[in-house]
C-alpha positions in Angstrom: -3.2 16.0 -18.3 -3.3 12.4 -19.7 -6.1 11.7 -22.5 -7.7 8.3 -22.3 -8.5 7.0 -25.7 -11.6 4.1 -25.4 -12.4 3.0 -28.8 -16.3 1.2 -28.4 -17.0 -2.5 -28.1 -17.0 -5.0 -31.2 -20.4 -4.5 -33.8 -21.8 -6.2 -36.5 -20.0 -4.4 -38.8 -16.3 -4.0 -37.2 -16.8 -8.0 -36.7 -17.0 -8.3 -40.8 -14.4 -5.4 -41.5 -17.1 -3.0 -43.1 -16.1 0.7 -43.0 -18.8 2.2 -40.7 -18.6 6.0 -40.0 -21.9 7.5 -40.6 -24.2 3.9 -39.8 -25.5 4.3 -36.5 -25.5 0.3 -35.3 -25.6 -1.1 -32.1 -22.6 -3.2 -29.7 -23.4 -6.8 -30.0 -23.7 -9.0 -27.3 -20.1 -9.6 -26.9 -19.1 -6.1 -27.8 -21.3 -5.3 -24.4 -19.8 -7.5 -22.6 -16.1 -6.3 -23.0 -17.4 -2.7 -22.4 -18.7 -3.4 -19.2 -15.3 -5.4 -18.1 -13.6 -2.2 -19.2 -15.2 -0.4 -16.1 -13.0 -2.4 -13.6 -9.8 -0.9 -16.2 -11.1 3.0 -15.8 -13.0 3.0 -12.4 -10.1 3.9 -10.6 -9.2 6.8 -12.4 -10.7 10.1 -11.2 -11.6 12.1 -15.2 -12.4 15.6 -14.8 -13.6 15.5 -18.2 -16.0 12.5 -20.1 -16.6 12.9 -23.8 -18.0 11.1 -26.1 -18.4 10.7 -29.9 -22.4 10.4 -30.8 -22.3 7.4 -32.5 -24.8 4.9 -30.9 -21.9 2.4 -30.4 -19.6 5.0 -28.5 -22.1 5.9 -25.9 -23.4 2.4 -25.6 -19.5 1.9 -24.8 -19.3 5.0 -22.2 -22.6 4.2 -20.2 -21.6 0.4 -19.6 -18.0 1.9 -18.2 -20.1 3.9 -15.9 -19.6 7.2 -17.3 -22.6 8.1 -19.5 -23.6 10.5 -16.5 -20.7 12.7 -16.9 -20.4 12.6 -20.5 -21.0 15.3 -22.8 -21.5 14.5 -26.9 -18.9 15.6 -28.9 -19.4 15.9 -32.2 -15.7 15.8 -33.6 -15.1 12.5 -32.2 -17.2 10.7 -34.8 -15.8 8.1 -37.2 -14.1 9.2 -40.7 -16.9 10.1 -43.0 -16.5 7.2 -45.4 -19.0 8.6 -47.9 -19.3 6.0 -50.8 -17.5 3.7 -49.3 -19.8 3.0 -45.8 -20.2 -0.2 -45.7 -17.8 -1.9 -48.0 -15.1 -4.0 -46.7 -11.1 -2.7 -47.9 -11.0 -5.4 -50.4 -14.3 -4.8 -52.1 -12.9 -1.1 -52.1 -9.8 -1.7 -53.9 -11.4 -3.4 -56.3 -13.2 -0.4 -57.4 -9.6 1.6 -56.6 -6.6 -0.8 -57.3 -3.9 0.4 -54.1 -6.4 2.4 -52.0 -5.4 3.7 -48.5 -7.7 5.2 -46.1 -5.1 7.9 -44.6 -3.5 8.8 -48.0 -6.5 9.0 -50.5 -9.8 9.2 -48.3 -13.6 8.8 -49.7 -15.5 10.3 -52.1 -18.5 12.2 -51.3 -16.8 11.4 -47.7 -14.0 13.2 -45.5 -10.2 13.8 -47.0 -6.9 12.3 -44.6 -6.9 16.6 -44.3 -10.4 17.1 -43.2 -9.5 14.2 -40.6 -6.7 15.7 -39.7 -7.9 19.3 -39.1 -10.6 17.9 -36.8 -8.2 16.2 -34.6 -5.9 19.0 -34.7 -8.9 20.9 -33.0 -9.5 18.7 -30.8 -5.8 18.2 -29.3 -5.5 21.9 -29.0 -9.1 21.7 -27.1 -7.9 18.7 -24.9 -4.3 20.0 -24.2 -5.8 23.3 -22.2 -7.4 20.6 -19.5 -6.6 19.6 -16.5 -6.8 16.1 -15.2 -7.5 13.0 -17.0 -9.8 13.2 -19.7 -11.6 9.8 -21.0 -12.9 10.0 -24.9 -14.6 7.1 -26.5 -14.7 7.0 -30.4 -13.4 5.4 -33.0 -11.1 2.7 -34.7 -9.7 4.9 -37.7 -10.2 8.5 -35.7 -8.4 7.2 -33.1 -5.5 6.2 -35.1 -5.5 9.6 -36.2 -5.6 11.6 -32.9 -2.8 9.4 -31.5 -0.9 10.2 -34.7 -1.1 14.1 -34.6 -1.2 14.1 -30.6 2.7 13.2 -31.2 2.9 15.0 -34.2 3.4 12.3 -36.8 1.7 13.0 -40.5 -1.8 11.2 -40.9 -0.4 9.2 -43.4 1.4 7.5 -40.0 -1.7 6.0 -38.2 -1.7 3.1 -40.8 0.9 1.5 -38.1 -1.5 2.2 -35.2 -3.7 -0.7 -34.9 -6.7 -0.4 -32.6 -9.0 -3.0 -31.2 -12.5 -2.7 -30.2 -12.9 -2.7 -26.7 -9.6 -1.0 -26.3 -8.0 1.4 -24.1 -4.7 4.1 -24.7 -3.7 6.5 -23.2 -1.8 9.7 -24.6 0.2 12.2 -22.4 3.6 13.2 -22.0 7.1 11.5 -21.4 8.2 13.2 -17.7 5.0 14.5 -16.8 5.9 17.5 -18.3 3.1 18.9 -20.6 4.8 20.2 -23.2 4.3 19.5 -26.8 7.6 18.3 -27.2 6.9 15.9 -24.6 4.3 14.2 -26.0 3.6 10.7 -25.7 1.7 7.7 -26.4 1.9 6.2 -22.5 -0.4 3.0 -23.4 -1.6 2.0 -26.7 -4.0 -0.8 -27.6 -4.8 -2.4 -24.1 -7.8 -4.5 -25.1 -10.5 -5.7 -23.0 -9.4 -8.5 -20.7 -5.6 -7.9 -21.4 -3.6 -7.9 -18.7 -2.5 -4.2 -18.8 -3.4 -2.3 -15.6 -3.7 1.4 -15.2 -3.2 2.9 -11.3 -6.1 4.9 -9.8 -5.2 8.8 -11.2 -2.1 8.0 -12.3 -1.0 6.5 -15.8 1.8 4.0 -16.7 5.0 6.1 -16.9 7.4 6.2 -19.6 11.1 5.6 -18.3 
C-alpha cells in the first residue's frame, strides 16, 4: 500500500503562522485555488480508501480534489490539540515559555508529543492492514508526526519535516515490499504547482 499524505490549502490563520488545531476556519481564496489544481496531481491515482480529518479546511481540501464522495471522516487525523496556545503565533508562545518546542513540550490544557504520538501510532497500524492507495488529508504539525513514526523516528524528529499547505507526500516502502522495515517516505512536500508528478497507481520509486 502507499499512503498519500494531502495536508489542506493555505487559511487565514496558516497565512499569519497562528497555531490552529481545534478553530474550525475556512481555505481562503487562494488556498481553494491550489486545492483544486491538486486534482490534476491525484486524479490519476485509483485510492481504494479516502479519509479525511473533520476540520472544515481538510474536507474543503478533499471535495475540491474530487474526493469528498468517497471520503469518510476520521477523527484521529485532526490537528494537535493546541489548548492554550490556539491561536498564538511560536514567538508570542515563547515569550510566555522561553525555548518552547511543539514536539518536545506540547500545550497545556492541549495534547502531549505522547498523546500525538499514540494517535498516529493507531493510525499507521489501521492504514498498514490496507490494500491499495490510501489518500488522507490533514494537517501541517500531524502530518509531520505520522511521517515521522510511519518510518519509526521519535516525535521529537518531525521538527525536520517541513510541510506546506497545499501539499502532497507520499509514505510506503523502499522495494515495494511492505514490511516495516521497509518503510519509506517515497515523496515528501510536493506543493501545489510544483513540478513533481506522481504516475496513475503507481508512486515514485525509491532506487
Amino acid at each position: 500500500m502507499s499512503l498519500y499524505l494531502v495536508r489542506h490549502g493555505e487559511t487565514a490563520w496558516s497565512l499569519s503562522g497562528q497555531h490552529t488545531g481545534t478553530t474550525d476556519i475556512p481555505l481562503t481564496g487562494r488556498g481553494e485555488q491550489d486545492a483544486r489544481s491538486l486534482a490534476a496531481r491525484l486524479g490519476a491515482v485509483s485510492f481504494s480508501h479516502v479519509f479525511t480529518s473533520p476540520r472544515r479546511r481538510a474536507r474543503r481540501t478533499c471535495e475540491l480534489v474530487g474526493l469528498g464522495g468517497v471520503a469518510q471522516v476520521e477523527p484521529d487525523l485532526a490537528e494537535w490539540d493546541y489548548g492554550e496556545y490556539e491561536g498564538l503565533r511560536s514567538e508570542e508562545i515563547r515569550q510566555r515559555r522561553p525555548g518552547w518546542n511543539l514536539f518536545r513540550d506540547g500545550c497545556p490544557q492541549g495534547e502531549s508529543p505522547g498523546d500525538v504520538s499514540d494517535r498516529a501510532d493507531r493510525l499507521i497500524a489501521r492504514y498498514r492492514s490496507i490494500a491499495g492507495a490510501v489518500a488522507i488529508f490533514s494537517h501541517g504539525h500531524f502530518g509531520r508526526v505520522l511521517a515521522a513514526r510511519w518510518i519509526g523516528l521519535p516525535i521529537a524528529q518531525a521538527r525536520h519535516l517541513v510541510l506546506g499547505t497545499a501539499s502532497v507526500s507520499i509514505l510506503g516502502y523502499e522495494h515495494d515490499r511492505p514490511d516495516v522495515d521497509e518503510s519509506a517516505i517515497v515523496l515528501w512536500n510536493a506543493v501545489s504547482g510544483s513540478p513533481a508528478g506522481i504516475e496513475p497507481d503507481r508512486p515514485p520509486m525509491i532506487t
